[in-house]
Structures are given as C-alpha cells and as structure tokens.
DRENDO-1510 file (C-alpha; in Angstrom, 1 decimal, always signed):
<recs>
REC; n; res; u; v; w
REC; 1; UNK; +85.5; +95.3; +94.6 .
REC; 2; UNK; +82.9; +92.6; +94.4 .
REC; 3; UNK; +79.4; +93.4; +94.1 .
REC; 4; UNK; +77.3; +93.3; +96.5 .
REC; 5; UNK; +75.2; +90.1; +94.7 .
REC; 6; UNK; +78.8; +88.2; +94.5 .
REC; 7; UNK; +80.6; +89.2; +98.1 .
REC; 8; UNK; +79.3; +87.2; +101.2 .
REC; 9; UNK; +77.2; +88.7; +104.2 .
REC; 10; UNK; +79.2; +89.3; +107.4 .
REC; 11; UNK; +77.8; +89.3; +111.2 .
REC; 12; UNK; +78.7; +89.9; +114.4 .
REC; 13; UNK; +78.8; +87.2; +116.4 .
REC; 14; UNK; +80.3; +88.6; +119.5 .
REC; 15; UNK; +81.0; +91.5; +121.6 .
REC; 16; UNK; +84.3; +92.0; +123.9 .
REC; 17; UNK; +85.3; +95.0; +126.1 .
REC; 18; UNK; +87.3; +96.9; +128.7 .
REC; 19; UNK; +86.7; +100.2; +129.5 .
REC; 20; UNK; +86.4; +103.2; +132.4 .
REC; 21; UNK; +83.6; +101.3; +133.5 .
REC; 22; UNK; +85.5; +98.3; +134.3 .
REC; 23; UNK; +85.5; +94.7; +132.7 .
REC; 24; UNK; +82.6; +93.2; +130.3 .
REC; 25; UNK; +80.3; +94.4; +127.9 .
REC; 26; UNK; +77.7; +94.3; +130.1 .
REC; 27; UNK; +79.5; +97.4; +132.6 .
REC; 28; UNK; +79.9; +98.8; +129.2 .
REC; 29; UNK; +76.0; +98.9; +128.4 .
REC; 30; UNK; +74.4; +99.2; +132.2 .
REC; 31; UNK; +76.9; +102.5; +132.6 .
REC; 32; UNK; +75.9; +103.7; +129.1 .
REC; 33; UNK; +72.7; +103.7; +129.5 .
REC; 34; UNK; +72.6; +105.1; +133.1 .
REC; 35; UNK; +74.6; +107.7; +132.2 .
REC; 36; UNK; +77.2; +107.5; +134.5 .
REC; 37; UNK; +80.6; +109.9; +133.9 .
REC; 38; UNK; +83.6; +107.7; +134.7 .
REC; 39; UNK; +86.1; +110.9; +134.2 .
REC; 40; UNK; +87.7; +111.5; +137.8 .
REC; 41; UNK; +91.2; +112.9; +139.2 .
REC; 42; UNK; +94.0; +110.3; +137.7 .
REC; 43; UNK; +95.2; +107.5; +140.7 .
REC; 44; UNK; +98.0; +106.2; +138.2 .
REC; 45; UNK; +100.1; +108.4; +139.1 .
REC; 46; UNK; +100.4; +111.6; +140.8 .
REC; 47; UNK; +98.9; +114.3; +138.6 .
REC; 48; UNK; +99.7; +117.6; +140.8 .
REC; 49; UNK; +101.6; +120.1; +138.6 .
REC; 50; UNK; +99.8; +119.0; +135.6 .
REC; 51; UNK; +97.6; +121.0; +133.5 .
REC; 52; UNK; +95.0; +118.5; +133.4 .
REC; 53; UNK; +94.9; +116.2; +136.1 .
REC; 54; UNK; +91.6; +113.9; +134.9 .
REC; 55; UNK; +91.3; +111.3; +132.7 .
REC; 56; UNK; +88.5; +107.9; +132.4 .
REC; 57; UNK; +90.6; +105.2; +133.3 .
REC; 58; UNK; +89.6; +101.7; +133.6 .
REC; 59; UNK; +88.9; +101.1; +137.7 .
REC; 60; UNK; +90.9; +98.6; +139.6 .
REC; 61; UNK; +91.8; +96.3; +136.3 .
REC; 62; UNK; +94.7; +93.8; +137.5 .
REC; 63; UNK; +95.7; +92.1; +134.7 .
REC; 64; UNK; +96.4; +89.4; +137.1 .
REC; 65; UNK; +92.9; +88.4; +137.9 .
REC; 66; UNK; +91.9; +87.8; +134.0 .
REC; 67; UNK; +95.4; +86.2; +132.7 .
REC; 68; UNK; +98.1; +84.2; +133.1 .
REC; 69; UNK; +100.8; +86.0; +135.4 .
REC; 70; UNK; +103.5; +84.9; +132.8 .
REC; 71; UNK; +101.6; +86.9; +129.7 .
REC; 72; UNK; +101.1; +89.6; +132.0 .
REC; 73; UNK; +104.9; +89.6; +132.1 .
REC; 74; UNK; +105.6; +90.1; +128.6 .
REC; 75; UNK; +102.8; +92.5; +127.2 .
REC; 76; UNK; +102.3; +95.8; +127.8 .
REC; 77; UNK; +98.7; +97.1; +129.4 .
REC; 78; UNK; +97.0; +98.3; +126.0 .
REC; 79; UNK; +97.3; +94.3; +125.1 .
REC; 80; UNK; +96.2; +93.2; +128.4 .
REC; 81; UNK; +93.2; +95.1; +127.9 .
REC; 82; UNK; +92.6; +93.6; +123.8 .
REC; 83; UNK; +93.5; +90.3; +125.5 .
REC; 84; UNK; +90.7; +90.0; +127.7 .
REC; 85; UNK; +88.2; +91.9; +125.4 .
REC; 86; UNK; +89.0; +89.0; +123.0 .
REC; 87; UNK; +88.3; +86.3; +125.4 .
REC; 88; UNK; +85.3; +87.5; +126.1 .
REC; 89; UNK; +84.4; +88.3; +122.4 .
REC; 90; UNK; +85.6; +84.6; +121.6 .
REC; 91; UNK; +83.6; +82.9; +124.7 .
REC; 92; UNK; +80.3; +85.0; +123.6 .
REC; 93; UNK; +81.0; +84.3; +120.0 .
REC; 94; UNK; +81.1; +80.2; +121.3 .
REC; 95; UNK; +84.5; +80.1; +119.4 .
REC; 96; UNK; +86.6; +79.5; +123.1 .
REC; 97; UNK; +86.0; +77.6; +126.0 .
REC; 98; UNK; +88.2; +76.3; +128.9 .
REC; 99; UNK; +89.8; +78.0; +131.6 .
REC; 100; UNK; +90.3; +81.6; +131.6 .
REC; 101; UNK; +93.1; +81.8; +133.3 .
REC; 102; UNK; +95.2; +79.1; +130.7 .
REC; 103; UNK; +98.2; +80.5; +128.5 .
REC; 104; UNK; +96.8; +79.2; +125.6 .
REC; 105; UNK; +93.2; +78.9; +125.1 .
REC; 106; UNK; +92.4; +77.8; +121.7 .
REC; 107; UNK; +89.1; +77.6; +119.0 .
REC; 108; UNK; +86.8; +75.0; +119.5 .
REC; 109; UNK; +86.7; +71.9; +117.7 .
REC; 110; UNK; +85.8; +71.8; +114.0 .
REC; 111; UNK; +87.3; +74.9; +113.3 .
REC; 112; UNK; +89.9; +75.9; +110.7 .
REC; 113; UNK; +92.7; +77.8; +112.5 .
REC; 114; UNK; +94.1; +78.8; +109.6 .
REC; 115; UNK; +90.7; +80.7; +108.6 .
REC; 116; UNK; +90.5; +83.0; +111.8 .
REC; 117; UNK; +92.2; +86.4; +112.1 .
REC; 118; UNK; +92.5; +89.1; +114.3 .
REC; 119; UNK; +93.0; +92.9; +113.3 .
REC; 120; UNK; +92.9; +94.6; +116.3 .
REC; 121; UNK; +94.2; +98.0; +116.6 .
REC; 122; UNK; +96.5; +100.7; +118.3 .
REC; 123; UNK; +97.5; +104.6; +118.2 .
REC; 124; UNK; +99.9; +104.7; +120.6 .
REC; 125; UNK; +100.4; +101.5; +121.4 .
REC; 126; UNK; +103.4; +100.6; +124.1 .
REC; 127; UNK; +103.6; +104.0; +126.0 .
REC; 128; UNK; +103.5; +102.7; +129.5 .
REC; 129; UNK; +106.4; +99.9; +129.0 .
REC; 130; UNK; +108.4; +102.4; +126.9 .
REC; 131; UNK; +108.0; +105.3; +129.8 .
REC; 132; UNK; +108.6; +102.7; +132.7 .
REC; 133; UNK; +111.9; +101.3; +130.6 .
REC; 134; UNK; +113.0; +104.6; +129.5 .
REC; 135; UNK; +113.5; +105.3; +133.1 .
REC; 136; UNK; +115.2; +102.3; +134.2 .
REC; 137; UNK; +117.5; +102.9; +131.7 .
REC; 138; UNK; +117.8; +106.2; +133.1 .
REC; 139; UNK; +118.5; +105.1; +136.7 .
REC; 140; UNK; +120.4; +101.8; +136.1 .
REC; 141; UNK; +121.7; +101.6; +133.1 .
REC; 142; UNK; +121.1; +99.5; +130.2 .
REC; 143; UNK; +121.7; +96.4; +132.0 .
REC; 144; UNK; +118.4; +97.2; +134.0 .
REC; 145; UNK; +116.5; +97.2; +130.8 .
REC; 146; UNK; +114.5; +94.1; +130.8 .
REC; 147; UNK; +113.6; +91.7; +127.8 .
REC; 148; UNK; +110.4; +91.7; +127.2 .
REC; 149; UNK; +110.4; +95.1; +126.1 .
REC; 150; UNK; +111.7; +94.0; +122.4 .
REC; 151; UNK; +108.2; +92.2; +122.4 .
REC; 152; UNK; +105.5; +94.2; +124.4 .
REC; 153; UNK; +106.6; +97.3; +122.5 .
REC; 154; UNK; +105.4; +96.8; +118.8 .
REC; 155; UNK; +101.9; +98.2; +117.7 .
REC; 156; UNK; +100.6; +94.8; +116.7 .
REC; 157; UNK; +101.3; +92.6; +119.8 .
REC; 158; UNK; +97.2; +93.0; +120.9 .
REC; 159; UNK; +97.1; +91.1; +117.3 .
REC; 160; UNK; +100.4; +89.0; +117.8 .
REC; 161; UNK; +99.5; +87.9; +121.4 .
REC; 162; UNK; +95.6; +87.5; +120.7 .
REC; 163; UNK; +96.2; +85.1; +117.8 .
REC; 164; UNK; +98.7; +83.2; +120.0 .
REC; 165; UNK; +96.9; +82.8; +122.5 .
REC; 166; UNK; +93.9; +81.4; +120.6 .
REC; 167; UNK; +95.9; +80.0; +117.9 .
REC; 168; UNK; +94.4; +82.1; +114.9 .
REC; 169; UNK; +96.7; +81.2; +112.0 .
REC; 170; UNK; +94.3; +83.5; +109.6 .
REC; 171; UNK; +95.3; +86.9; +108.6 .
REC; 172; UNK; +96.7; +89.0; +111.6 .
REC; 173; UNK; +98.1; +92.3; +111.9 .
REC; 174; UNK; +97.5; +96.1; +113.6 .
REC; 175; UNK; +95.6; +99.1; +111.7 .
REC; 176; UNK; +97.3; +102.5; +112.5 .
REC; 177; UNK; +95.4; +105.2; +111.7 .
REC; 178; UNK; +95.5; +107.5; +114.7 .
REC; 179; UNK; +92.0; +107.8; +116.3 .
REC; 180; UNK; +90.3; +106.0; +113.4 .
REC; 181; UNK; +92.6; +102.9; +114.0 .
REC; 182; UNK; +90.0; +100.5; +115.3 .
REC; 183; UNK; +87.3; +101.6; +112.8 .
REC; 184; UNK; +90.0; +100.9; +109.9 .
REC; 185; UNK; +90.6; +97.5; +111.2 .
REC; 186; UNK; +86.9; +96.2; +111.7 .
REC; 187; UNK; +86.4; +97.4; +108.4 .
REC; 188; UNK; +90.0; +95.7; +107.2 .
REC; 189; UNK; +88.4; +92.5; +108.9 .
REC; 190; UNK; +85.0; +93.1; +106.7 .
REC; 191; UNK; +87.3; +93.4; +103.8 .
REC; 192; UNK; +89.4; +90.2; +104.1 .
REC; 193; UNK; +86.0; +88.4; +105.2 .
REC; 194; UNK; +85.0; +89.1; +101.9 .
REC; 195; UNK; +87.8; +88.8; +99.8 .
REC; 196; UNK; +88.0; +85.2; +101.2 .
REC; 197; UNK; +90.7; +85.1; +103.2 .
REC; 198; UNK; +88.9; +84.3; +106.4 .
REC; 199; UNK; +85.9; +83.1; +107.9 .
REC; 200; UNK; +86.0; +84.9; +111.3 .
REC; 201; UNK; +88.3; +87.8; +112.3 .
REC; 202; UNK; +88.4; +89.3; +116.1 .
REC; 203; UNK; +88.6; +93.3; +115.1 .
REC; 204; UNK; +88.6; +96.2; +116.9 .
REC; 205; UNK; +91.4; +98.0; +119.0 .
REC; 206; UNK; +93.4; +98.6; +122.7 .
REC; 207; UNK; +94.5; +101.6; +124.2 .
REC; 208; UNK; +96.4; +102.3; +127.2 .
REC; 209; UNK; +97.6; +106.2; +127.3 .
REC; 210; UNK; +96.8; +107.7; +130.2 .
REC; 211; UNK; +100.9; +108.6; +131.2 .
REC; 212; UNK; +102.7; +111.4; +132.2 .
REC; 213; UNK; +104.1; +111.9; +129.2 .
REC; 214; UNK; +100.9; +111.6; +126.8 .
REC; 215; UNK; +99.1; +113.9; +129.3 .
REC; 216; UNK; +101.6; +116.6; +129.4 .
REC; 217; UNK; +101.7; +116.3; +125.7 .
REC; 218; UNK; +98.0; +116.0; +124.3 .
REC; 219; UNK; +97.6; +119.4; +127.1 .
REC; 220; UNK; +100.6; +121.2; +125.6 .
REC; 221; UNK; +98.6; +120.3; +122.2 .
REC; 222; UNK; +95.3; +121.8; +123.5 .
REC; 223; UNK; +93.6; +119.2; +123.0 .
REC; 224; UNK; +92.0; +118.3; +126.4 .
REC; 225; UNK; +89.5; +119.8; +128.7 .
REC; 226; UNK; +90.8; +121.7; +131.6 .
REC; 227; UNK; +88.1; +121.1; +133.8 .
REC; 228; UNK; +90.1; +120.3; +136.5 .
REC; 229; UNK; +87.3; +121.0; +139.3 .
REC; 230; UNK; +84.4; +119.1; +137.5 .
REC; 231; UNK; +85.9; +116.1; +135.4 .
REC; 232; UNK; +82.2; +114.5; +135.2 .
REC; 233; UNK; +80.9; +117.0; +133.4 .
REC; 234; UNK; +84.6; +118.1; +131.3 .
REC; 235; UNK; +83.6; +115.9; +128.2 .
REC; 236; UNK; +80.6; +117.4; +126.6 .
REC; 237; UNK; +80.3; +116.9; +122.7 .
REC; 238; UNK; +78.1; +119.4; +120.4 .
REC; 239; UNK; +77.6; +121.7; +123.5 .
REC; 240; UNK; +78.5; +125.0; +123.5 .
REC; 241; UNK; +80.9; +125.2; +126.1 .
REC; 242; UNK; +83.0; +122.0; +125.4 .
REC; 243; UNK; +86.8; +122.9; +125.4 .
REC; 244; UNK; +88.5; +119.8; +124.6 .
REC; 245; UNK; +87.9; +115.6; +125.2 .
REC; 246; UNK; +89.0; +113.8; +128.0 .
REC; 247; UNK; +91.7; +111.0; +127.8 .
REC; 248; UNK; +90.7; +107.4; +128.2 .
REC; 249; UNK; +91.6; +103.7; +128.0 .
REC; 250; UNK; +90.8; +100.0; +127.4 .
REC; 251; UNK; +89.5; +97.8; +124.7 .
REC; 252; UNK; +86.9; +97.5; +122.4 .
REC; 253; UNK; +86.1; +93.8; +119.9 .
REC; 254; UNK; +83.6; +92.7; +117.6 .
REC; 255; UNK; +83.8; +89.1; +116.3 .
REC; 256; UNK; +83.2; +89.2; +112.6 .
REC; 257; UNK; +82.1; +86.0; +111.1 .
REC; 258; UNK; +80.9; +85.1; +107.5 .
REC; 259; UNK; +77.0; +84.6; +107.6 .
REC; 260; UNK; +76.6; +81.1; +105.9 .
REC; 261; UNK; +79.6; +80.3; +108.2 .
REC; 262; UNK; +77.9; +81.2; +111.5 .
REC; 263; UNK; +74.5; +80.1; +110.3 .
REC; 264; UNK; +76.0; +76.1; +109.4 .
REC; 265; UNK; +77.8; +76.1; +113.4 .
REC; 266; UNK; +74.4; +78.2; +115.3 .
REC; 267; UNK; +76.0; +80.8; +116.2 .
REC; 268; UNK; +73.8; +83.7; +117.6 .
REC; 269; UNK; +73.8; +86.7; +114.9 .
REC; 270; UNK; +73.9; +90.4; +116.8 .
REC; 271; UNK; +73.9; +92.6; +114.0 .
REC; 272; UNK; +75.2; +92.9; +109.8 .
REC; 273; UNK; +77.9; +94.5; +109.4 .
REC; 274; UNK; +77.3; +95.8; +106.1 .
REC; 275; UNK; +79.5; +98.6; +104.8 .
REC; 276; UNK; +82.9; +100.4; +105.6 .
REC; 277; UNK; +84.1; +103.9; +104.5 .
REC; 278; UNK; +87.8; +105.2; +104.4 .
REC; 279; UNK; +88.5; +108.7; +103.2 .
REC; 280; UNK; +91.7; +111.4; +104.0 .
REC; 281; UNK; +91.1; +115.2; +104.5 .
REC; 282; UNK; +94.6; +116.0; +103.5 .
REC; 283; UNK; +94.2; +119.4; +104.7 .
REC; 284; UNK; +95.6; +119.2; +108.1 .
REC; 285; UNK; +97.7; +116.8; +110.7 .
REC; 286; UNK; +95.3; +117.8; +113.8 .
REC; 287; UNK; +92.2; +119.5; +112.2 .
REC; 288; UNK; +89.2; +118.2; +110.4 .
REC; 289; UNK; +88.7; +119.4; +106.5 .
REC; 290; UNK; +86.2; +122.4; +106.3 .
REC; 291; UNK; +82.7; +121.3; +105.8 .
REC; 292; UNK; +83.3; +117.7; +106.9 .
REC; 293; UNK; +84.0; +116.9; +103.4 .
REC; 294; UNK; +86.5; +114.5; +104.3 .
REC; 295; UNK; +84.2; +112.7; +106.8 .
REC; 296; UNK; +81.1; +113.2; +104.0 .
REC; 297; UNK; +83.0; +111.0; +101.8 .
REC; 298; UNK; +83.7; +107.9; +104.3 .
REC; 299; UNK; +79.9; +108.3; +105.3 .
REC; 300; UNK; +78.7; +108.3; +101.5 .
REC; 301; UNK; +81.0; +105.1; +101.0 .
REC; 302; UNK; +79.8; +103.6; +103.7 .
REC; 303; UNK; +76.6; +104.1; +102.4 .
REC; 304; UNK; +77.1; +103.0; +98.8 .
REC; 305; UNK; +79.0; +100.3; +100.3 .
REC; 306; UNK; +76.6; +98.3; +102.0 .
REC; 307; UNK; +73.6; +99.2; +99.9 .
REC; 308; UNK; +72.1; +101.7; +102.8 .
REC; 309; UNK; +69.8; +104.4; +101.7 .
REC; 310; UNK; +70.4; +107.4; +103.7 .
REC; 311; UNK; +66.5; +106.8; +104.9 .
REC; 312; UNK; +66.9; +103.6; +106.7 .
REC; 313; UNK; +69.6; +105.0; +109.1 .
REC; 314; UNK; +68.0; +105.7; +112.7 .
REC; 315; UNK; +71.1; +106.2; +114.7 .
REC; 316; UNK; +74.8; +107.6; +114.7 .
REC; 317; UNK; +77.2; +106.7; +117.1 .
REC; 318; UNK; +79.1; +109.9; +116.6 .
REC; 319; UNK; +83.0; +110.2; +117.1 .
REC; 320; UNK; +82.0; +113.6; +119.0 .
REC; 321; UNK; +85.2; +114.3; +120.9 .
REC; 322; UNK; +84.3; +117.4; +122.5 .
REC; 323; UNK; +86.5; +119.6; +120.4 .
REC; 324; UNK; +85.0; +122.5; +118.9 .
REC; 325; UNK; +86.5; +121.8; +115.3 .
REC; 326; UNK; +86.0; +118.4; +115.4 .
REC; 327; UNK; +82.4; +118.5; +116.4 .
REC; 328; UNK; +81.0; +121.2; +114.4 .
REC; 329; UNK; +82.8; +119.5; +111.6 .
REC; 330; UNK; +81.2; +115.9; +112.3 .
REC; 331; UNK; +77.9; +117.8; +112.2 .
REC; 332; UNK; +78.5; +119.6; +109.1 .
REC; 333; UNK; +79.2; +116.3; +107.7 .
REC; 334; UNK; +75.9; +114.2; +108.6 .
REC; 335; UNK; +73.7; +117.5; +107.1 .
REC; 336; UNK; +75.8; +117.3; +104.4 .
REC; 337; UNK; +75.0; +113.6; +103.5 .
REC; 338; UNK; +71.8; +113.5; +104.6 .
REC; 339; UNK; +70.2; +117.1; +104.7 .
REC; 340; UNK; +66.8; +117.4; +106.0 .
REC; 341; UNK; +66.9; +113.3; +106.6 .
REC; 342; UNK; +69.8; +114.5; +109.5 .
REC; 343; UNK; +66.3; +115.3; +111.6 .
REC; 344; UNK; +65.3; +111.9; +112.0 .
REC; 345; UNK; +68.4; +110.3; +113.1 .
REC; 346; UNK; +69.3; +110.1; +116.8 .
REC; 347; UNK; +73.2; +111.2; +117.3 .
REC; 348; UNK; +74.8; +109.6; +120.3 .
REC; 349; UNK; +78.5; +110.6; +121.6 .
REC; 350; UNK; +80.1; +107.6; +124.2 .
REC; 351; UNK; +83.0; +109.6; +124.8 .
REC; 352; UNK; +80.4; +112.1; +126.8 .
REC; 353; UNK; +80.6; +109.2; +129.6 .
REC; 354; UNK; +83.9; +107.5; +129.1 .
REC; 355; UNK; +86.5; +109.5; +127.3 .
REC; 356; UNK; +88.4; +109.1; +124.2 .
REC; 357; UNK; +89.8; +106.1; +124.1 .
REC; 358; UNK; +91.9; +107.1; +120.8 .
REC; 359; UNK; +92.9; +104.0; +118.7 .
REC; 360; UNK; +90.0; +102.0; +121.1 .
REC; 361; UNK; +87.7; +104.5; +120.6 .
REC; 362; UNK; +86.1; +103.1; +117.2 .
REC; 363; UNK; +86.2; +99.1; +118.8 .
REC; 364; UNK; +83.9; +100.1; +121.8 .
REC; 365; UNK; +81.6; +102.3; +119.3 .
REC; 366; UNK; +81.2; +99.7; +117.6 .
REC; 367; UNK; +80.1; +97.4; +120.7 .
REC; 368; UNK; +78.3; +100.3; +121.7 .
REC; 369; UNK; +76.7; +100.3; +118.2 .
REC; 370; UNK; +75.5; +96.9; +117.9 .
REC; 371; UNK; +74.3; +97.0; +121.3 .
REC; 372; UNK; +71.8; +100.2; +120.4 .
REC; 373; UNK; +70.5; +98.0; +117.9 .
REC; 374; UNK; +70.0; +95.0; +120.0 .
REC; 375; UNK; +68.3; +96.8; +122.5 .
REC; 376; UNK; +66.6; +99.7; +120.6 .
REC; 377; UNK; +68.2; +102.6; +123.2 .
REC; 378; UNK; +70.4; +104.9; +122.1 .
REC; 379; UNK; +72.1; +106.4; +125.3 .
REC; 380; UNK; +72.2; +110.0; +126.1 .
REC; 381; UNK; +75.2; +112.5; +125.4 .
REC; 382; UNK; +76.1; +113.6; +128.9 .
REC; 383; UNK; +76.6; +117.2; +130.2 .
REC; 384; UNK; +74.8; +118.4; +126.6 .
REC; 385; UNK; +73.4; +121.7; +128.2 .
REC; 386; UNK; +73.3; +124.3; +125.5 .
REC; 387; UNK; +73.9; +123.2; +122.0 .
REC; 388; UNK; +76.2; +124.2; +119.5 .
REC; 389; UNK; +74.2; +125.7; +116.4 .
REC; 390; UNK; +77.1; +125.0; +114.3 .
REC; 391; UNK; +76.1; +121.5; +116.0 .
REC; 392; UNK; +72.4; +121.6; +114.5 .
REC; 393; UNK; +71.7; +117.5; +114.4 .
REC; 394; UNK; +69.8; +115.7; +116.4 .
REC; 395; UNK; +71.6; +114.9; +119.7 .
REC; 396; UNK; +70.3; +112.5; +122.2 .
REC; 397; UNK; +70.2; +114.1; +125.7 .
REC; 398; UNK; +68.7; +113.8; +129.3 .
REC; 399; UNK; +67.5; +110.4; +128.9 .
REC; 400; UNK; +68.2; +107.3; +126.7 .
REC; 401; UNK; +66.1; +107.1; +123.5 .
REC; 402; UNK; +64.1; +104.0; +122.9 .
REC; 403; UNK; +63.9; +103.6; +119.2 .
REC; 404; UNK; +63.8; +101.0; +116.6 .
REC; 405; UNK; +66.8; +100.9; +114.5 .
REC; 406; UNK; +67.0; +99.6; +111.1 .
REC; 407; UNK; +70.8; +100.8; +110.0 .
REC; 408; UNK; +73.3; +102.4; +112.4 .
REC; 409; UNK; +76.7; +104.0; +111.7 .
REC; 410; UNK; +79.8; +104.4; +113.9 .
REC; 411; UNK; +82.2; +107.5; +113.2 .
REC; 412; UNK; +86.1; +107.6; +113.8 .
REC; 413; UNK; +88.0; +110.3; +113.1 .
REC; 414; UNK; +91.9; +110.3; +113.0 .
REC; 415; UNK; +94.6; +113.1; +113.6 .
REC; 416; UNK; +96.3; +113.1; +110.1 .
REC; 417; UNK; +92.6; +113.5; +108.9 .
REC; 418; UNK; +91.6; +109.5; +108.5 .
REC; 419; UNK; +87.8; +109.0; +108.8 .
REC; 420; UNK; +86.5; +105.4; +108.9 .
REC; 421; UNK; +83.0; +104.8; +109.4 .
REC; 422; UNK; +81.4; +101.5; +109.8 .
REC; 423; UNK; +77.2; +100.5; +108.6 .
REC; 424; UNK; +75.3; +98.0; +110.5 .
REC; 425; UNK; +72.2; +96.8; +110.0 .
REC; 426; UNK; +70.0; +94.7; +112.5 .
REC; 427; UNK; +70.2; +91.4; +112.7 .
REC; 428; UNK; +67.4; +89.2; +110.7 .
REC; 429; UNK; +64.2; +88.3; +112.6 .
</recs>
C-alpha cells in the first residue's frame, strides 16, 4: 500500500440515485430530510398469503421514460435502476451530455476512455428476469425462454451495460459481498484510483429484490419485520422494539475522480473520499461477530487508512438494519473504536425511511453521506421511540440535526460477515 504522502487524493465529483423515493438525488435528500417512510403494502405483485406483505419499493419507475426501449429489453431492473443513477452521476459529474434517452451516450470531449471505470455492485442481482423466465419455461417450454436472459442475468451487467453505454474502457467489474457489496466497490474504485489504473470510476451498486421468491425467503429466514398493519413505522434501527428490516430497491453512485484530475477540467469537488476498510467476522453466515469486532476492525482501517483521527468524525451513516443482532452489534462496534468520543458523533440510519436496499444499500449511504456533509444535516432515524441500551450511541431522532461535519463514515455490513466502511472528509473551502 502507498503511503499516504505518495498515493493521490480522490473526490467525489458526482452523485446518482434511485430509490423508494423515486428518481434523483434530490427525492433522495428532500425525503430524507423530511422524514418521510416509503415502506407500504407491495403493488408488484400480489402479496396476500405472505408473511410479510411490505416492502420500500421505488414508485412508479418505467424504465421506459429514462432509457432507450431497446436496453430496457435486454437488462434486468436492478441495471435499469444503476443505469439511470449513472446518468445522472455522469451528467452532475459534467462527464456526459446529450440526449438522455440515446443508446449510447458517451464522455465528453478530452477525456481518456480507457481511464474511466465503473464498479458498481449487486447481491442478488437478476432475480426478477430469472423468476419471470423460470416460469416461462415452466408454462411453455424452453422454446419460450427468451435471449436476453444469457445477458441480463450476470451480476456485473449494471457494470457491463454502464460502461457500454458511456464507453468506459477503464477497469470494470461487479463487487459481491452480500450487503456490503456497494461499500466494497466504492472502496475497490478508491483503490484502483490510486493504484493508477484510472482517473475516474462510477461506484456504487443496484438492487432489485423485492419478488416473491426473495420475500418468502428472507421471511422464512427471519429476517424481516412483520409489521404487516403499520409498514411506516416496521423499520426502526437501535429501538427497542425493532424485529427485523424492511426490503428495498434501486440504485445508489458516487463518481470518484482523482483530485489533480478534477481540479485541471473544473470540476465541482463534493466531498474526499479518504479511506476504505474491509474486514471478515468469520464467525457466522447470517450473524454479526460478538462485540462488533469484526466491524471494529474495518472502522479502525478506515481510520488508519485515510489519516482520520477518531476526533474529527462528527457523523455515522450507520448500516442499522433493524435487526436486533445486527444493531446492538454496530453499536458495540463504534464504542469500541471510539469509547467516550462515541458521544459526540451523531449516528444516522437511512434504512429507517427507505429500507434495505442490500447490495444498494452502501451506494445510496454513501450519497446520503456526502450529502450530510454538503449540507451539515444529518437526517433523523425514523420510528426511534425507546432505545436499545445495548444501542447506547448517539442516535439522531425527531428532527434532522444541523451540524458541521469534518469526517463522516458510511457502514455496510454483509451476510457472510463482510464489513466495508468508507471515510469522507468535506470538501476544501
């Protein structure tokens, strides 16, 4: 690993997502901070019969209306939803302009194609075009199969299909790493930012699970909430009462550029991304290591990794499922690293208001991230009414908190115990 003196700084440059509360990062932000729950009964399909019949999905997306109908065609939804985050992540980053609704919208002028990458994430992937085929086959045969399974199906197609459309020749590929996945690949991107390979990568991830089958199976698991009569207030990290997290979808991207890179074209800086920790509990496929100790470590690398000290970070985008292991563990974690400090550092859960989004969820706390920091509000955990004591950190609740924030770190946490966590600093004034 380079040194900190030797390695180059990296920035974020721009900001791309879909989510429950509908297209843009700006419904991303305006829900956030209002505090708006976006869990309600599923429309997909029908859910009577089903344990759990909620979920956050993301509100009348057609694919349609944001890409070309012949892509639509050949991807599945969970890339649908990465392909238009990383339009708008490109547009804001002033790397893509043109028509939105062309097949191939490439970089700019003056750009290197071959220097531009996109890691962008999945834990599931393909669920929806496997379930729909799986039952054509059933019905008609294998004749009635169509083609474009062979290509939507594969894990790294929100990569594969972003770079083509955008022509990004640079390093491209999918991070698997369960709920962690899109906190592994921003920090992959970091990584091969500074190891030279490129000069801008679009990271983050895509999910689309919200299915029959991945809701009968995540409730057999129990791992969701069962609030069937009040889904707006089923996800509720470091509370007392919480009983499991919510299922949810879309997209969440950061562009990542090199800093002398984005300083010699103008491009507006939004934060420093600064460090990246990766660490295995290898204790358990579904439950966190006692103690946090597992997460301790990614937050300590983290740490070491981008030169924070422990008393410059203001704010934690938790991972806060609403589990109780999960949860108390996380907790147990951030006292554990930073002790008495833990006080003074305002703890935020997203998936409060819009759900897990599993191999997403790290992409849009990352937006979300970066956003805090722009704006100095850290938005409220919803339906927080009694706290945990084995939850005894600082939890922002009620109302958004308007703080300045110097460092900020976003948590994933993975079944098969992967923990990723990602250090940003704010942006030079």
């Amino acid at each position: 690993m380079l040194s900190s003196r030797h390695r180059p700084d990296v920035v974020v440059v721009g900001l791309g997502a879909v989510t429950p509360y509908g297209v843009g990062v700006s419904a991303l932000w305006d829900g956030l901070v209002a505090g708006h729950s976006t869990a309600r009964t599923i429309s997909r399909f029908d859910p009577t019969g089903f344990a759990v019949r909620f979920a956050c999905e993301v509100p009348g997306f057609d694919p349609r209306s944001h890409l070309p109908r012949k892509l639509v065609r050949q991807v599945d939804p969970f890339a649908q939803y990465a392909l238009v985050a990383a339009e708008e992540a490109l547009r804001g980053a002033g790397l893509v302009e043109g028509p939105g609704g062309a097949l191939r919208l490439p970089l700019v002028d003056g750009l290197d194609p071959a220097r531009v990458g996109a890691m962008i994430a999945s834990g599931i992937g393909a669920v929806n075009e496997v379930s729909e085929q799986h039952d054509r086959l059933r019905t008609g045969g294998p004749s009635r199969v169509r083609p474009y399974l062979s290509i939507a199906l594969p894990l790294n197609m929100g990569a594969g299909q972003v770079a083509i459309r955008h022509g990004l020749q640079g390093p491209a590929m999918a991070v698997v790493s369960a709920c962690a996945s899109s906190g592994d690949a921003i920090g992959v991107a970091l990584d091969s930012i500074r190891a030279g390979r490129a000069d801008v990568v679009v990271a983050g991830g895509a999910e689309a699970a919200i299915t029959q089958v991945t809701m009968a199976g995540f409730a057999a698991a129990g791992a969701l909430s069962r609030r069937n009569e009040a889904p707006e207030r089923a996800s509720r990290p470091f509370d007392v009462a919480r009983d499991g997290f919510v299922n949810g979808e879309g997209a969440g991207l950061v562009v990542l550029e090199r800093a002398d890179h984005a300083a010699a074209r103008g491009a507006r800086v939004l934060a420093r991304l600064v460090g990246y920790g990766s660490s295995n509990d290898a204790h358990h496929a579904t439950q966190p290591s006692p103690e946090g100790t597992g997460a301790a470590r990614a937050l300590r690398t983290a740490l070491a990794d981008g030169d924070v000290d422990p008393a410059e970070v203001d704010h934690v985008n938790a991972h806060g499922t609403s589990t109780p292991a999960n949860d108390a563990a996380e907790a147990a974690a951030l006292r554990r690293v930073f002790g008495s400090a833990a006080d003074a550092i305002a703890v935020t859960s997203t998936k409060s208001a819009i759900g897990h989004l599993l191999g997403a969820a790290g992409g849009v706390e990352a937006v979300a991230t970066v956003l805090a920091m722009r704006d100095g509000i850290v938005p409220a955990t919803l339906n927080l009414e009694r706290q945990d004591p084995a939850c005894d950190i600082d939890v922002v609740r009620g109302e958004p908190r308007k703080i300045t924030i110097r460092a900020a770190l976003s948590n994933s946490f993975g079944f098969g115990g992967h923990n990723a966590v990602l250090a940003f600093r704010a942006a030079a004034r």
